[in-house]
C-alpha positions, 0 to 999 in steps of 0.5 A: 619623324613629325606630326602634321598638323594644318599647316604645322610640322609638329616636333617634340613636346614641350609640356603637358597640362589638365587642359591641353599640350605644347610642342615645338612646331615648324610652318613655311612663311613668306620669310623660310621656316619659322618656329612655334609653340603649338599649344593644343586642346586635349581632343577629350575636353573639345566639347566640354564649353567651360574648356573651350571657352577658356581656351578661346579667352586665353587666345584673345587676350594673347593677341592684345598683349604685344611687349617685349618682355611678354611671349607673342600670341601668333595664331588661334584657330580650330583643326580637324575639332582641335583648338589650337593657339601657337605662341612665339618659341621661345628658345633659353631656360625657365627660372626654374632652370635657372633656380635649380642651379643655384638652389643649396649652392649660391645666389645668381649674381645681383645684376641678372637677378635685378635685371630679370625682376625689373625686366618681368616687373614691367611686363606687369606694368603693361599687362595691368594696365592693358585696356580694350578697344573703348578706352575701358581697363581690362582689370588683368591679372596674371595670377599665376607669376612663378618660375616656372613662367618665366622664361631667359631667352638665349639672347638674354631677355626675360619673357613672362609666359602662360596667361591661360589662367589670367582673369580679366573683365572680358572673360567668358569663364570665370574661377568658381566662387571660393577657388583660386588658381595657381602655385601653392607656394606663389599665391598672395595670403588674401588669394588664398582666401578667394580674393585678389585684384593685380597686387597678388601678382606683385606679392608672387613676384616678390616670392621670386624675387626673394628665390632669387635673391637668397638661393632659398624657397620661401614657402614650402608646404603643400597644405593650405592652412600651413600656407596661409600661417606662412604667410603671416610670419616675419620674413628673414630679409634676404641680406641676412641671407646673402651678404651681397644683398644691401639693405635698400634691396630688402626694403623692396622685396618685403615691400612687394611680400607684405600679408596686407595687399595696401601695405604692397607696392600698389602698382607693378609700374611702382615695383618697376621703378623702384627696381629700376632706380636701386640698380642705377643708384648702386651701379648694378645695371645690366644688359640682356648680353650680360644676363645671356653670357651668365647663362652661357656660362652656366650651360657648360656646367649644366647642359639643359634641353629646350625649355619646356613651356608650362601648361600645368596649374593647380585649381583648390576649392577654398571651401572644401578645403578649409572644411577639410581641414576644420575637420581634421583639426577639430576646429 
């Protein structure tokens, strides 16, 4: 049994958010059946203009962002009063997922891992320096890079997901001053101070990349003083942690995890090529058969669904917060 929806067929859900849901979904073109992600606006926020104008945003921006390694923007339109988007399907595992199987046991090997970070890193690179049709950047930030959206296609290629809440020059709808947007444990130290530029991404990367690296979270806590504390912290390097990490590795990670955002790598293109060349210069080059194989191998140990594509986000206001916690600790 489906839901018909225009000209969609509409399957199982995928995932479901404060805004809206995603399911799998079927169309007929011109080439036989094809899937797609349909990703809907919940029918109770389709009068509410500051949901529906960042519902339209995140459509327009998906329809620039044309890269391998970023999930394509198909369609966007409106059905029966439902807004709707439908994103390329996208048929493998999250990070997440892909964590999850080695978190307490051991690390993915250093070529998958390094062959996701330089594939998502790039990615970066393209979307930071995206510019609109006069020439003029449009300044975009992720702003919400976690494992969670970041998705191993079946084939082996990596696809960065989820730019619903990235913020650009052109947007309509913009974060409320003093709120931030994103994973409590991702989030760059000044972000969760309000303010942030295209380098917050690079630090949530290197969160990841040092998840990935070492088996181990990095920051857990879901309290905000705690986490912005964390943050300023000496960070183990992740050879300490895992012996097959060499230490050019380390000098990389903590380069992208520095507190300070003008001690970070300054660019995504920059954290790409120093990604790149330490894979080449160690011999740890990898193909996408490579990293599809390492998954493949680890579906028989861990069957897995379809990977559910992620619509959740957390959305803090700075200030009642830290009033909050000022209050409660007598600050």
């Amino acid at each position: 049994m489906h839901e018909t929806f225009g000209q969609y067929r509409v399957f199982e859900e995928c995932g479901e958010g404060g805004m809206a849901t995603v399911h799998r979904a079927e169309a007929d073109g011109p080439e036989g059946t094809y899937e797609v992600a349909l990703k809907r606006l919940l029918p109770e926020l389709a009068e509410d203009r500051h949901y529906v104008r960042r519902f339209i945003d995140e459509a327009r921006l998906g329809q620039r962002l044309k890269h391998a390694n970023i999930a394509r923007t198909y369609d966007v339109g409106c059905i029966d009063g439902i807004h709707y988007i439908t994103f390329e399907y996208i048929r493998g595992h999250t990070l997440l997922d892909l964590l999850e199987r080695t978190m307490d046991t051991t690390a993915m090997p250093l070529t998958v891992s390094l062959h996701i970070l330089t594939q998502v890193s790039r990615a970066l690179a393209y979307a930071h320096a995206l510019r609109d049709d006069n020439n003029n950047p449009l300044n975009l930030v992720h702003r919400d890079i976690a494992p969670s959206n970041i998705i191993v296609a079946s084939t082996g290629t990596t696809k960065l997901i989820d730019f619903g809440v990235a913020k650009t020059s052109f947007a309509h709808v913009r974060t409320s001053v003093g709120s931030i947007i994103g994973k409590l444990g991702y989030i760059a130290p000044e972000y969760l101070r309000g303010k942030y530029d295209a380098r917050v991404d690079l630090f949530s990367l290197g969160v990841v990349a040092y998840e990935l690296l070492t088996a181990r979270p990095l920051f857990v806590t879901q309290d905000l003083r705690a986490a912005e504390m964390l943050r300023f912290q000496e960070i183990e390097p992740p050879s300490s942690i895992n012996l097959a990490v060499p230490q050019d590795l380390d000098d990389i990670i903590l380069t992208a995890l520095a507190p300070n955002p003008d001690h970070r790598w300054q660019n995504a293109f920059a954290m790409y090529t120093a990604l790149s060349n330490f894979a080449h210069e160690h011999g740890l080059d990898a193909h996408d058969r490579d990293v599809a194989e390492w998954v493949g191998i680890g579906e028989h140990r861990y069957p897995r669904a379809l990977t559910p594509i992620p619509t959740a986000e957390i959305e803090i206001d700075l200030d009642h917060a830290f009033a909050r916690v000022r209050a409660q600790t007598n600050i």
